[in-house]
MIDOSE-1310 file (N, C-alpha, C; in nm, 2 decimals, decimal comma, always signed):
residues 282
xxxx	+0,56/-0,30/-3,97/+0,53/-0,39/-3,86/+0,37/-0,39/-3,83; +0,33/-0,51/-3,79/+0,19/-0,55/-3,75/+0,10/-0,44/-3,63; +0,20/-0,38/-3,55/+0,20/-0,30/-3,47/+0,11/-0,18/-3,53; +0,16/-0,16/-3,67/+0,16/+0,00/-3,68/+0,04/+0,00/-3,69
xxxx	-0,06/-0,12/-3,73/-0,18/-0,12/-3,79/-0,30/+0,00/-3,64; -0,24/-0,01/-3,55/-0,32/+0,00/-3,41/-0,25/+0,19/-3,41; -0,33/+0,20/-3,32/-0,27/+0,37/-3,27/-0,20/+0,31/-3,13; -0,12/+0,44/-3,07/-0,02/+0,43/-2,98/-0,04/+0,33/-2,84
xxxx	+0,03/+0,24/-2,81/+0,02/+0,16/-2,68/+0,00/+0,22/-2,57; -0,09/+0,18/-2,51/-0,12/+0,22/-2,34/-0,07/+0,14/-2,25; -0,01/+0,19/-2,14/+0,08/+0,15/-2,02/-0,02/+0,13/-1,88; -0,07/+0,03/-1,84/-0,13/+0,07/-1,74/-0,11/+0,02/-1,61
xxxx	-0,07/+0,04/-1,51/-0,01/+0,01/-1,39/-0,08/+0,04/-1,26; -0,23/-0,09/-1,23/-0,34/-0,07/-1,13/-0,23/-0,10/-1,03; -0,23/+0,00/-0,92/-0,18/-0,03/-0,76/-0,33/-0,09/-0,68; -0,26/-0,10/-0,61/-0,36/-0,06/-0,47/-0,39/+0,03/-0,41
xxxx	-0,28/+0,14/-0,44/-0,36/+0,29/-0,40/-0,39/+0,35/-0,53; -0,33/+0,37/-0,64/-0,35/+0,47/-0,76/-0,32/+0,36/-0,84; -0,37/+0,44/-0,98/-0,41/+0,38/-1,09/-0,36/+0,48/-1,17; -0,19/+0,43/-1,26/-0,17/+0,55/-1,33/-0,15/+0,48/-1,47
xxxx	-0,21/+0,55/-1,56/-0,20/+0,50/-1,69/-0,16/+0,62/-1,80; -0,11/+0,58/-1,92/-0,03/+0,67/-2,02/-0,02/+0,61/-2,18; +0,06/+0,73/-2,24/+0,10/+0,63/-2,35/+0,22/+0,57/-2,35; +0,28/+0,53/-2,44/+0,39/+0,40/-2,47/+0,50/+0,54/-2,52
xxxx	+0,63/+0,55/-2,47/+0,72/+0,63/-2,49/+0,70/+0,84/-2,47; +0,62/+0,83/-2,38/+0,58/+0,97/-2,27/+0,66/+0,96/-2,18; +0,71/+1,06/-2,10/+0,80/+1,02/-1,99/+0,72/+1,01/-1,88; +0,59/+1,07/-1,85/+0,49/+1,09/-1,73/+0,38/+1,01/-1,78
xxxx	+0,29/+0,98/-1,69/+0,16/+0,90/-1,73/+0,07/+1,00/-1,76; -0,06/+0,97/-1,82/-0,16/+1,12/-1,86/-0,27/+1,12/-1,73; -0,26/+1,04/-1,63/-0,34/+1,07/-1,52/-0,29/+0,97/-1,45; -0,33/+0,96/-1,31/-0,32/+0,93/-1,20/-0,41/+0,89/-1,12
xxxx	-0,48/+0,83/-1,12/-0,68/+0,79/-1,00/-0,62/+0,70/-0,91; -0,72/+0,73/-0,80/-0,71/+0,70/-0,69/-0,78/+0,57/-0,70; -0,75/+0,48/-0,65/-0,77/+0,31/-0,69/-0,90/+0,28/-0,57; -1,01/+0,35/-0,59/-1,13/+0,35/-0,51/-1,21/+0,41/-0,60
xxxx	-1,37/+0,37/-0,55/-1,50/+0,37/-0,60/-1,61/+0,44/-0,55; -1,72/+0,48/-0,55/-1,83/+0,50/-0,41/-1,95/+0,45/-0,49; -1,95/+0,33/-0,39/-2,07/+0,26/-0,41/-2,20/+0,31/-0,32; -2,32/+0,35/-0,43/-2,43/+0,40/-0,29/-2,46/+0,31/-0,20
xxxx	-2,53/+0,40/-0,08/-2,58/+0,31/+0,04/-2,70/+0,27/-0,04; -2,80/+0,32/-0,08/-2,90/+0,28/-0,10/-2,96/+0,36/-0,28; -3,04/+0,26/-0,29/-3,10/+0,32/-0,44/-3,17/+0,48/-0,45; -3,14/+0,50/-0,54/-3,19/+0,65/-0,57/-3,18/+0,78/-0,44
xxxx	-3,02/+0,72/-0,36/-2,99/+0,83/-0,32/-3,08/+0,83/-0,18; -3,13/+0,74/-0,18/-3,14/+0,70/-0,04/-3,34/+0,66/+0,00; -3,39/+0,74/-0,13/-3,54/+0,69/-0,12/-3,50/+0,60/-0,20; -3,62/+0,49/-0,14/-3,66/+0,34/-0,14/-3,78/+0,30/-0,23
xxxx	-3,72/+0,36/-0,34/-3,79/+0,36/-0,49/-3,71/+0,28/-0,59; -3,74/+0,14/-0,58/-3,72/+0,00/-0,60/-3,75/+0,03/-0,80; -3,82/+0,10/-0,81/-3,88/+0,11/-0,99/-3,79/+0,19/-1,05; -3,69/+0,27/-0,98/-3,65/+0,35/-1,07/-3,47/+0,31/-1,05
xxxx	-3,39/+0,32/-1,14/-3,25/+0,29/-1,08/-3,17/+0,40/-1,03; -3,04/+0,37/-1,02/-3,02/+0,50/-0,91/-2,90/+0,52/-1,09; -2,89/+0,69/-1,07/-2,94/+0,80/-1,12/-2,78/+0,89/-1,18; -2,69/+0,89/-1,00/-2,61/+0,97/-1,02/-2,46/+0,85/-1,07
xxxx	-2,42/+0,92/-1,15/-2,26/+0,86/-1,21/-2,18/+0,81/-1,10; -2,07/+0,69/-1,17/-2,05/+0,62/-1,11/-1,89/+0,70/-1,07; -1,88/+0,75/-0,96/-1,81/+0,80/-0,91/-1,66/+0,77/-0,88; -1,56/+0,77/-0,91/-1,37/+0,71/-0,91/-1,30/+0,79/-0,83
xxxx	-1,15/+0,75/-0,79/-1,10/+0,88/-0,70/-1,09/+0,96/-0,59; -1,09/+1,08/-0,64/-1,09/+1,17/-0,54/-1,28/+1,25/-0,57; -1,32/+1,22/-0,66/-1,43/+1,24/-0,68/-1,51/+1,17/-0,55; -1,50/+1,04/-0,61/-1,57/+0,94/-0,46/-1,55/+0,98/-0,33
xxxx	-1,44/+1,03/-0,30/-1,43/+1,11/-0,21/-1,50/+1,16/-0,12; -1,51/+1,30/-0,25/-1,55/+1,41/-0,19/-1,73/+1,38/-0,20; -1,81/+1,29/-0,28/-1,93/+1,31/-0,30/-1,97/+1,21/-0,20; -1,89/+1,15/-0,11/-1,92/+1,07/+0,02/-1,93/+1,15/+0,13
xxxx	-1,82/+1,29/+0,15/-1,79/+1,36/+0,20/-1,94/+1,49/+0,23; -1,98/+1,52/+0,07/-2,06/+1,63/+0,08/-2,25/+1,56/+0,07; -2,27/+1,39/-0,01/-2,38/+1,36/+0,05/-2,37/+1,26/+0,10; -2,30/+1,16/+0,13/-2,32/+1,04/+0,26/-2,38/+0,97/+0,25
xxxx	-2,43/+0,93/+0,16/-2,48/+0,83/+0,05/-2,39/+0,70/-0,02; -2,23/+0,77/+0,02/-2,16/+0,67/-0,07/-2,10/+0,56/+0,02; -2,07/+0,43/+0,01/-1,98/+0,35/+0,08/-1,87/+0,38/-0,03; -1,75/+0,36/+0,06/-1,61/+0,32/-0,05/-1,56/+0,20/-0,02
xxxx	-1,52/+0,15/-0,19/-1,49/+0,03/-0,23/-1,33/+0,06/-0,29; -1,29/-0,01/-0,24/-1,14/-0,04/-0,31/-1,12/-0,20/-0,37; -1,13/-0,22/-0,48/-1,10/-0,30/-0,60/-0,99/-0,37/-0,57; -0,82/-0,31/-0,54/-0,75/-0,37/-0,52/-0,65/-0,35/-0,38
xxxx	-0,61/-0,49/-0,34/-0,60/-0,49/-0,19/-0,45/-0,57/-0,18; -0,37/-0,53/-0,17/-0,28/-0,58/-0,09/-0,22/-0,69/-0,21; -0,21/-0,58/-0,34/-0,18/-0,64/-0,51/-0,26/-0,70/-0,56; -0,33/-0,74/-0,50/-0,41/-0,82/-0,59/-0,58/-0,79/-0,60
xxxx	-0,62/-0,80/-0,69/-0,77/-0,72/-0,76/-0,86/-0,82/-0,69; -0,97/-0,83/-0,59/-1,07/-0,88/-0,56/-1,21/-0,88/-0,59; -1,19/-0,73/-0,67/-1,31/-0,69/-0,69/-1,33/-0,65/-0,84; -1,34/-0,74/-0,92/-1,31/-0,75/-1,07/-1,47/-0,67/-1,10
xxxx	-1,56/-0,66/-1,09/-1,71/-0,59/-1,13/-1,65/-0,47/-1,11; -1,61/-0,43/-1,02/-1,56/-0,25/-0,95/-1,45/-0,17/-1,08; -1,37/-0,32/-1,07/-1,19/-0,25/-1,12/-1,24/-0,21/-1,28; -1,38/-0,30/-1,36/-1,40/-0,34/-1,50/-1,45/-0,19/-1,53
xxxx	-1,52/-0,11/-1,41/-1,61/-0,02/-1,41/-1,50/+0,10/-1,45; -1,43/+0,11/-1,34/-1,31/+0,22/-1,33/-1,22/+0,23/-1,47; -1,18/+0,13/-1,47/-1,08/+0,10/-1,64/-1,19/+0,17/-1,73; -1,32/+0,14/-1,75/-1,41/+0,22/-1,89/-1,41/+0,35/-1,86
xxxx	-1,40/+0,39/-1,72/-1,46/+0,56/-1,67/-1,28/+0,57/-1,72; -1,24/+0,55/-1,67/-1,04/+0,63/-1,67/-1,04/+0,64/-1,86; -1,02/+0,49/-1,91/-1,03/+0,51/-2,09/-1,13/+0,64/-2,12; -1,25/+0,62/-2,09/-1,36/+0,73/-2,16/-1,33/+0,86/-2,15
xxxx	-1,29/+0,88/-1,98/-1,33/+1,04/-1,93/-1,17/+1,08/-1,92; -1,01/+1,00/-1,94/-0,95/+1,08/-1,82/-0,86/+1,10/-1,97; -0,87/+0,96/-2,04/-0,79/+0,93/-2,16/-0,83/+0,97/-2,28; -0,98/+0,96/-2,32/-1,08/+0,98/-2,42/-1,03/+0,89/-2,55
xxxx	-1,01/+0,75/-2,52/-0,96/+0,70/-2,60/-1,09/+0,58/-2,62; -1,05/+0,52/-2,72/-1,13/+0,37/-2,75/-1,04/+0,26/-2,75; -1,05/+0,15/-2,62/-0,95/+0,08/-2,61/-0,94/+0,00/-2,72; -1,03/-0,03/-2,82/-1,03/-0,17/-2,91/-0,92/-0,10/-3,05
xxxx	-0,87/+0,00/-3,05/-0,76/+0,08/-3,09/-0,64/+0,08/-3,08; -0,65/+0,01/-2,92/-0,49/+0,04/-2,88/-0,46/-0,07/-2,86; -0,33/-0,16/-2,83/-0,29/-0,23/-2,76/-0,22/-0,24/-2,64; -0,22/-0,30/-2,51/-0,20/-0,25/-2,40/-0,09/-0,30/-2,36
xxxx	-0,02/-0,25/-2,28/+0,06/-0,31/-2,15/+0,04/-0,32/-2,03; +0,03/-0,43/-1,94/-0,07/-0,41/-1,81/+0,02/-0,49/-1,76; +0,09/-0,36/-1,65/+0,17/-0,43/-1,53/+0,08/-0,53/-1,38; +0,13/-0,62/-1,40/+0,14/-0,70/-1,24/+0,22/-0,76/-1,23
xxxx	+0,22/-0,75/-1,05/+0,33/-0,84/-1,00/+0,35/-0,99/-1,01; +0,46/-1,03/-0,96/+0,48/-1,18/-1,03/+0,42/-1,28/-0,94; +0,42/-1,26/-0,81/+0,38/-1,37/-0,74/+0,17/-1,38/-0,76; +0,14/-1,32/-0,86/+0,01/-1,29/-0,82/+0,03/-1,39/-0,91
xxxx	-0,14/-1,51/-0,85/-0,19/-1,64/-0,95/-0,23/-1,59/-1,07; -0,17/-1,69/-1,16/-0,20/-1,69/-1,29/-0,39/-1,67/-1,29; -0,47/-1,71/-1,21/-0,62/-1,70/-1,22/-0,64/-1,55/-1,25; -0,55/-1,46/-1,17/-0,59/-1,30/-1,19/-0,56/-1,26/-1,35
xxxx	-0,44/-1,30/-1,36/-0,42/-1,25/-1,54/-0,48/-1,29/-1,62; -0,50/-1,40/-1,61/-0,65/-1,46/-1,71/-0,78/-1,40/-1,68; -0,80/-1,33/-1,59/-0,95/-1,28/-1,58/-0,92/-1,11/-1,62; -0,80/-1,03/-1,62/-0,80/-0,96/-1,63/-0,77/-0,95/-1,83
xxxx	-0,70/-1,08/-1,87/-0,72/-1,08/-2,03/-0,84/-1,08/-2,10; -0,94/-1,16/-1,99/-1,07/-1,17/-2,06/-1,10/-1,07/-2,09; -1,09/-1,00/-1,99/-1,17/-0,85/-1,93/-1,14/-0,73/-2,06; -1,00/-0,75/-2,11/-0,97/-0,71/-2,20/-1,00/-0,68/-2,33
xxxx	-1,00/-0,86/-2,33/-1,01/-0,92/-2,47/-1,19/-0,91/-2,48; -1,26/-0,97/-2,41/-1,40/-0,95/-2,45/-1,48/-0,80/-2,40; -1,44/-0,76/-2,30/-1,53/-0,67/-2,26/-1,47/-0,50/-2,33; -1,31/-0,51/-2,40/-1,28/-0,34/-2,44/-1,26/-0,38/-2,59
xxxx	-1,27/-0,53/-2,59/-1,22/-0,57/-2,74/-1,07/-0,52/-2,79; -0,97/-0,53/-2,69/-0,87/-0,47/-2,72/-0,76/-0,57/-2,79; -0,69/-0,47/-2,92/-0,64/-0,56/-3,04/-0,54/-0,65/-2,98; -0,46/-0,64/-2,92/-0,33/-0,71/-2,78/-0,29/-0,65/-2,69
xxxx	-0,28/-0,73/-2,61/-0,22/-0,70/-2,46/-0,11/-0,78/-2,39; -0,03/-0,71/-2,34/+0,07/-0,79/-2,27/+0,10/-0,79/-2,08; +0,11/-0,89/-2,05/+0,10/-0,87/-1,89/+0,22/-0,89/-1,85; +0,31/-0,82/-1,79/+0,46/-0,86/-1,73/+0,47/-0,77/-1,61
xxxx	+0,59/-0,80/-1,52/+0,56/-0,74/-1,39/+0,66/-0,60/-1,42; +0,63/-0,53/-1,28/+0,68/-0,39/-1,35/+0,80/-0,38/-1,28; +0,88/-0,50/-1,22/+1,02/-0,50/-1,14/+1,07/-0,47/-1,24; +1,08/-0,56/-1,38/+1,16/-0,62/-1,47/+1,16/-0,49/-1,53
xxxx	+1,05/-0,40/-1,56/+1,05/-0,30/-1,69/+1,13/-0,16/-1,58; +1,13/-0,19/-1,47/+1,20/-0,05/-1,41/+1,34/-0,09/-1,40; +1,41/-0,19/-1,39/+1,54/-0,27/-1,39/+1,60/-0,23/-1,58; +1,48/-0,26/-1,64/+1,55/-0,21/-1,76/+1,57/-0,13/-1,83
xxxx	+1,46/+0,02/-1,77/+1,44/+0,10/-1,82/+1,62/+0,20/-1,75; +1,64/+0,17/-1,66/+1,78/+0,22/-1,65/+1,87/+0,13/-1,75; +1,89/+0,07/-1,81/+1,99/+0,04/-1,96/+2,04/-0,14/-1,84; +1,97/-0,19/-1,79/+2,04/-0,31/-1,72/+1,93/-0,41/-1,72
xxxx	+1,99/-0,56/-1,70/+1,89/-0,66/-1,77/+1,92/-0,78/-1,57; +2,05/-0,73/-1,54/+2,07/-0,79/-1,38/+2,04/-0,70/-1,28; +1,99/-0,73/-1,13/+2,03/-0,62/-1,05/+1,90/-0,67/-0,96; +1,86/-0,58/-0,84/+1,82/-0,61/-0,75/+1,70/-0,45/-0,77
xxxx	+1,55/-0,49/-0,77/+1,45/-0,37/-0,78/+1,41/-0,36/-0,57; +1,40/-0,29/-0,53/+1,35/-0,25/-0,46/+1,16/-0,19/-0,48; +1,10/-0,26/-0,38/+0,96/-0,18/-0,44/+0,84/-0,16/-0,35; +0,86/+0,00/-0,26/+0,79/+0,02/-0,13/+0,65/+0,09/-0,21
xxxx	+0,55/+0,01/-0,16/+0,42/+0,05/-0,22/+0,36/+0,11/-0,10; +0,22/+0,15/-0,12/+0,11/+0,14/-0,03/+0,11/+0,08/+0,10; +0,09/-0,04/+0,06/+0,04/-0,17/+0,12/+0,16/-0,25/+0,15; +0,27/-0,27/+0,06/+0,37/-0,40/+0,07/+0,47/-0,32/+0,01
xxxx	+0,57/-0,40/+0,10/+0,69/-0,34/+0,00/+0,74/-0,48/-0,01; +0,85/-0,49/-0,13/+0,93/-0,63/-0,23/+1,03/-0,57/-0,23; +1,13/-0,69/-0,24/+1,26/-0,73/-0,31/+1,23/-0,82/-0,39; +1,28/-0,80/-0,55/+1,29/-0,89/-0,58/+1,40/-0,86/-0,73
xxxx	+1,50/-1,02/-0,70/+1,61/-0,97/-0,82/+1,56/-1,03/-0,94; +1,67/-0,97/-1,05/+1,63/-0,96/-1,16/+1,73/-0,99/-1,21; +1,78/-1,12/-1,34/+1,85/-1,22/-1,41/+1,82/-1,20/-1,54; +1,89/-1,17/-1,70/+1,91/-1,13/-1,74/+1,73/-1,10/-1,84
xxxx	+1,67/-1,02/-1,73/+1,57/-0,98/-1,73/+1,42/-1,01/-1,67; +1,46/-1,09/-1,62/+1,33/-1,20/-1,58/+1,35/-1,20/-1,43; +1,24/-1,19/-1,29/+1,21/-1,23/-1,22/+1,29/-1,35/-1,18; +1,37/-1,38/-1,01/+1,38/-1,46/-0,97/+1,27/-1,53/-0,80
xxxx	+1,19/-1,59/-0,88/+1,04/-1,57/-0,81/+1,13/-1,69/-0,71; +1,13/-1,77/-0,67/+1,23/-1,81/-0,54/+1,31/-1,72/-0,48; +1,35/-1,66/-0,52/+1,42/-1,54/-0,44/+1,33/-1,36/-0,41; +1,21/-1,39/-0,46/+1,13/-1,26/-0,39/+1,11/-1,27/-0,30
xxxx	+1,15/-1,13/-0,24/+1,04/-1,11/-0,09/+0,94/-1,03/-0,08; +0,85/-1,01/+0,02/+0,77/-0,90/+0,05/+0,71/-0,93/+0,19; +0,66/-0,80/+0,26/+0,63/-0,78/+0,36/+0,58/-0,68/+0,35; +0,44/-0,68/+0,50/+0,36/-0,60/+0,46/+0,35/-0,47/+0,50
xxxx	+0,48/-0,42/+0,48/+0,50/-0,24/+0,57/+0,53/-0,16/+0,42; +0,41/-0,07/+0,46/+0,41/+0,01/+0,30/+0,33/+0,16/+0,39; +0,31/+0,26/+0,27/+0,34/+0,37/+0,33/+0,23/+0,42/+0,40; +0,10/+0,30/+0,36/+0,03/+0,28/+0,50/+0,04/+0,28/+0,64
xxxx	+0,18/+0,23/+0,64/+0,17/+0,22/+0,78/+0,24/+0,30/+0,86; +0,32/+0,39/+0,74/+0,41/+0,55/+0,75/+0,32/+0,60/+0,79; +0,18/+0,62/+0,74/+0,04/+0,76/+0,75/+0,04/+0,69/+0,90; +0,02/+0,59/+0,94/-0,08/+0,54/+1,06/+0,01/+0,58/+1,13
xxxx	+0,13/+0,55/+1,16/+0,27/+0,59/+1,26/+0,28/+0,73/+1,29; +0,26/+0,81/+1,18/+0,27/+0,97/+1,17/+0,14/+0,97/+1,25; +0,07/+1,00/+1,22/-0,05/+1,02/+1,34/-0,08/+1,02/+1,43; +0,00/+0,82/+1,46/+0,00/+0,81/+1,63/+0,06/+0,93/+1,72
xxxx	+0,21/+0,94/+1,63/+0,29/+1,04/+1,72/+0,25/+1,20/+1,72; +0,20/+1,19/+1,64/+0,19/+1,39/+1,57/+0,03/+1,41/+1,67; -0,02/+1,28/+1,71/-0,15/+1,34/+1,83/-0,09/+1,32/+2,01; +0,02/+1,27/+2,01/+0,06/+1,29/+2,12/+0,05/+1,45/+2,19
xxxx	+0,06/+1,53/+2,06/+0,12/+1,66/+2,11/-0,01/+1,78/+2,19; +0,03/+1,85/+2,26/-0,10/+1,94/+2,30/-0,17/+2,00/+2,17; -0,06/+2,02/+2,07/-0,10/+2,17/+1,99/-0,19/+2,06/+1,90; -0,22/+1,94/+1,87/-0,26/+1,87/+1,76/-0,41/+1,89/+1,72
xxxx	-0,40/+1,90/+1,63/-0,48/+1,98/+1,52/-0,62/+1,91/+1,44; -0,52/+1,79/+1,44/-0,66/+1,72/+1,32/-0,81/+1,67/+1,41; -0,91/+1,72/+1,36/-1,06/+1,71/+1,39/-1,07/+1,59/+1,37; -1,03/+1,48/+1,26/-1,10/+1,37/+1,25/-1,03/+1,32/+1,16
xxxx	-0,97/+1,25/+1,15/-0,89/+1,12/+1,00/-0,96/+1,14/+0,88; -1,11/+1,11/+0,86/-1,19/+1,17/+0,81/-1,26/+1,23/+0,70; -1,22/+1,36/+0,73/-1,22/+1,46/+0,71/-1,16/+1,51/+0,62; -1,24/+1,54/+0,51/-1,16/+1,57/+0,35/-1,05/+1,68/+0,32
xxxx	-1,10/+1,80/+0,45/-1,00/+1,89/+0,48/-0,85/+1,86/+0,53; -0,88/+1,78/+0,65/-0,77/+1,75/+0,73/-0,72/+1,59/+0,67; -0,72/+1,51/+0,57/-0,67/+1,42/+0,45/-0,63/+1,51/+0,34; -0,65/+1,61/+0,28/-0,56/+1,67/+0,20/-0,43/+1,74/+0,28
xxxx	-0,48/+1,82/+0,37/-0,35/+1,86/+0,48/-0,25/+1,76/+0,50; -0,28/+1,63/+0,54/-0,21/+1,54/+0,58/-0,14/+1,47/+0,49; -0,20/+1,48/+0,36/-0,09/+1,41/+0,22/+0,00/+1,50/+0,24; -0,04/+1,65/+0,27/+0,07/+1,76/+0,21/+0,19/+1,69/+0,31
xxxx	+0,15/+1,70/+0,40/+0,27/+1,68/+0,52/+0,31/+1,60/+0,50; +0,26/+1,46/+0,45/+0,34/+1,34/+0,43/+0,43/+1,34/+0,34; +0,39/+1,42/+0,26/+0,45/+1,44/+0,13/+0,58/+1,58/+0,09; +0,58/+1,63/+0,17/+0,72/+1,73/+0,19/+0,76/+1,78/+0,30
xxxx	+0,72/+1,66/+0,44/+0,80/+1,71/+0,58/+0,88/+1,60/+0,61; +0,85/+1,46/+0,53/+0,87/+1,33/+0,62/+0,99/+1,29/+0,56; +1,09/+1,26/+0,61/+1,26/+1,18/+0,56/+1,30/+1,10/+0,62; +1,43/+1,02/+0,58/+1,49/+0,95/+0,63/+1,57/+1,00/+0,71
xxxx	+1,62/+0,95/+0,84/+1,73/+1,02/+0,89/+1,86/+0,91/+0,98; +1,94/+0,96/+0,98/+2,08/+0,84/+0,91/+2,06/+0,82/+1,03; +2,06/+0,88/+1,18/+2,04/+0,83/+1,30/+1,95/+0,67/+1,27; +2,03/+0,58/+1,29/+1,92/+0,43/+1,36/+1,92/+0,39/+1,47
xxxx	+1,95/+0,46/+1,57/+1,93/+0,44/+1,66/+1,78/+0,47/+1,71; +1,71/+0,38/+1,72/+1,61/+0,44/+1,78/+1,53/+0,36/+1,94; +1,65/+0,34/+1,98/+1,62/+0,29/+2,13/+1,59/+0,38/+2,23; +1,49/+0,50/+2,22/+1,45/+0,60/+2,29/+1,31/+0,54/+2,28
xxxx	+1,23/+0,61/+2,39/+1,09/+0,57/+2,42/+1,00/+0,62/+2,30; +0,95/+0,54/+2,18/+0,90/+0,60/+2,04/+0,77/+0,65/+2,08; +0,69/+0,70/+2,17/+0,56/+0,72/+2,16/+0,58/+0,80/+2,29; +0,71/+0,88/+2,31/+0,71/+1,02/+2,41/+0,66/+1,16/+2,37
xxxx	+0,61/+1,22/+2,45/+0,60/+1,34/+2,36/+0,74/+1,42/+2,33; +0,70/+1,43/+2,24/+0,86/+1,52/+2,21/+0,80/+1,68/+2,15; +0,96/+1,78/+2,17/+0,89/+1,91/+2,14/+0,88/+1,92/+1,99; +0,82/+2,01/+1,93/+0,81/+2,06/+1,78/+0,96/+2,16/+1,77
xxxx	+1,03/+2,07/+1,66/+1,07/+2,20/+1,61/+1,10/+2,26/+1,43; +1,00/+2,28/+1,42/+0,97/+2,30/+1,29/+0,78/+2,37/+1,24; +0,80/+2,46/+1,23/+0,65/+2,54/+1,21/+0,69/+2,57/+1,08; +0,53/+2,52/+1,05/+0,47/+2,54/+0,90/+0,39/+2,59/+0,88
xxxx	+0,34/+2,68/+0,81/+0,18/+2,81/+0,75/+0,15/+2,73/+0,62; +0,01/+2,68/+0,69/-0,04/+2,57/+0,57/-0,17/+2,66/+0,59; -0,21/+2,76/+0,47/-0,38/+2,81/+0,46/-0,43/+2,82/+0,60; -0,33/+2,95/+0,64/-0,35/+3,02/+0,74/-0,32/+2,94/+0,88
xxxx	-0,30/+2,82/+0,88/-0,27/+2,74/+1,05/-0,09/+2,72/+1,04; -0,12/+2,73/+1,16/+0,02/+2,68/+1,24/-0,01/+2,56/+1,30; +0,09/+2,47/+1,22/+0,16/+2,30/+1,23/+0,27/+2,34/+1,27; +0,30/+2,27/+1,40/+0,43/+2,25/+1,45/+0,51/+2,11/+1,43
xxxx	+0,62/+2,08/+1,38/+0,63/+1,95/+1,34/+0,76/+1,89/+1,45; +0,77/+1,76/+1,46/+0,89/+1,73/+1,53/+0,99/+1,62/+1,50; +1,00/+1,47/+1,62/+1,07/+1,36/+1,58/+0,96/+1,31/+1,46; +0,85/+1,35/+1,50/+0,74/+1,23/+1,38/+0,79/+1,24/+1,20
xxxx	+0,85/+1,36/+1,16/+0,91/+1,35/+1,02/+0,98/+1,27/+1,04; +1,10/+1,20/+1,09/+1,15/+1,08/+1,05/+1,11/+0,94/+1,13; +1,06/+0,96/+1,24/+1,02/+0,82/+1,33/+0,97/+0,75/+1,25; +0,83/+0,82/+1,17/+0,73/+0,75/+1,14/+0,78/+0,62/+0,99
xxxx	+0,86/+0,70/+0,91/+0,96/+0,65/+0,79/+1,03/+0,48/+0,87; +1,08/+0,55/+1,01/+1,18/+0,45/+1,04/+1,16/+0,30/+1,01; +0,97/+0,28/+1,00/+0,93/+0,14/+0,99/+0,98/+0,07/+0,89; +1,01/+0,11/+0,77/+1,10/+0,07/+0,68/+1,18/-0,03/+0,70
xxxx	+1,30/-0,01/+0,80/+1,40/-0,01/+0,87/+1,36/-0,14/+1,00; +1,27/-0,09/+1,04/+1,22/-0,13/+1,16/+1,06/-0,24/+1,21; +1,06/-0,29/+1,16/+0,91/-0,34/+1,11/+0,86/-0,38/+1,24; +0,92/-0,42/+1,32/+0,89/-0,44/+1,43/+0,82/-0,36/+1,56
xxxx	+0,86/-0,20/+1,47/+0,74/-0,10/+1,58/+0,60/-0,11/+1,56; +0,58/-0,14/+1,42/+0,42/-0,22/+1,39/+0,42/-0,34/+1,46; +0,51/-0,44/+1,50/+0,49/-0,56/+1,54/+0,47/-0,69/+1,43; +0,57/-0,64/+1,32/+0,65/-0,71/+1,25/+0,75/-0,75/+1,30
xx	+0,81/-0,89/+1,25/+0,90/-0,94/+1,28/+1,04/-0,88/+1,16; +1,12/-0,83/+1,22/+1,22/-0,77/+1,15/+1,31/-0,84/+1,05
């Protein structure tokens, strides 16, 4: 096959929050980046030395992060927003650092597969082929959305994908393989607005904890929590006053502190369900 001429196909699937990319028949992706940048405030780190250019590496991730965190020098830029890439100079940057440093690959080697969603204009996938084709020199590429490849990667070509992101979550069905783009939905409650919910409620309380949103310390704390305290819970009833204080019952020893946790593990999920406690329309 024409294929074999190339080494193994890369998968790459830019969100709006992360950027995970792999090879072609791996069961896990080979990294994970956080779909942000740090662009400096000013040249050379903050002196106003116009002759010289600025100096330090172009920073991705959790990197950008933390070097905004420890010199304050950096603005953060996020490239893609709400599915769709606005910031094509940023995203072209990130794609060479992720191939170079994360993959250590030479794209003009491989051929790709680059998920996007289907309602995005055809103008984005043409700038993102260019991007491909002239700027990694990459041998082929294929752009298809990633309902269809998760619908078939369970052995089925009909069926209905569900797809809660970041930013948005979709419905959208799937015909004997292909997108029924008249029949997608989306709306903009994604797990954005789970973090923002958890917060409101979890600072109601006396004992609350967090110094500042912030704060690189108390943003890793807060993935953790998000990430193995928060559930669904079959109760829907939720015609109780959502923004009461309620007691804790649940204490956690996270690096030495005591979190007391309560209704906010499932309230804040409820939005899902509920879109209307953001002040969506249901």
């Amino acid at each position: 096959m024409e294929i074999d001429k190339f080494k193994k196909p890369i998968i790459l699937d830019t969100g709006s929050y992360s950027i995970k990319i792999g090879f072609a028949g791996e069961e896990q992706p080979r990294a994970e980046i956080l779909n942000l940048y740090g662009f400096p405030k000013y040249r050379n780190w903050g002196i106003p030395d116009l002759d010289h250019p600025i100096v330090h590496p172009f920073p991705i991730g959790k990197d950008a992060i933390e070097y905004k965190d420890e010199v304050g020098y950096f603005n953060l830029r996020y490239p893609k927003d709400y599915r769709r890439i606005g910031d094509f100079s940023g995203m072209k940057q990130m794609w060479k650092k992720i191939f170079e440093e994360k993959l250590k690959i030479s794209p003009q080697e491989h051929p790709f597969l680059i998920l996007e969603h289907p309602l995005n204009p055809t103008s984005i996938k043409e700038e993102i082929a260019s991007i491909f084709f002239t700027e990694f020199k990459a041998p082929k590429i294929a752009i298809t959305d990633p309902e269809s490849l998760a619908l078939m990667a369970t052995g089925r070509r009909n069926g209905v994908v569900i797809d809660c992101g970041y930013q948005i979550s979709s419905i959208c069905p799937i015909y004997m393989g292909f997108p029924l783009i008249h029949a997608y939905e989306k709306y903009r409650v994604g797990f954005a607005k789970v973090r923002s919910l958890f917060l409101k409620y979890f600072r109601l309380r006396e004992d609350f904890m967090f110094i500042g949103e912030t704060s690189r310390e108390n943003n890793h704390l807060l993935e953790h929590l998000l990430r193995n305290y928060l559930y669904f819970s079959h109760i829907t009833d939720i015609h109780k006053e959502l923004f009461k204080k309620v007691d804790a019952d649940e204490v956690i020893q996270r690096d030495g502190k005591e979190i007391k946790l309560g209704d906010e593990r499932f309230l804040a999920p409820e939005v899902y369900f509920h879109p209307e406690i953001m002040g969506y329309e249901g």
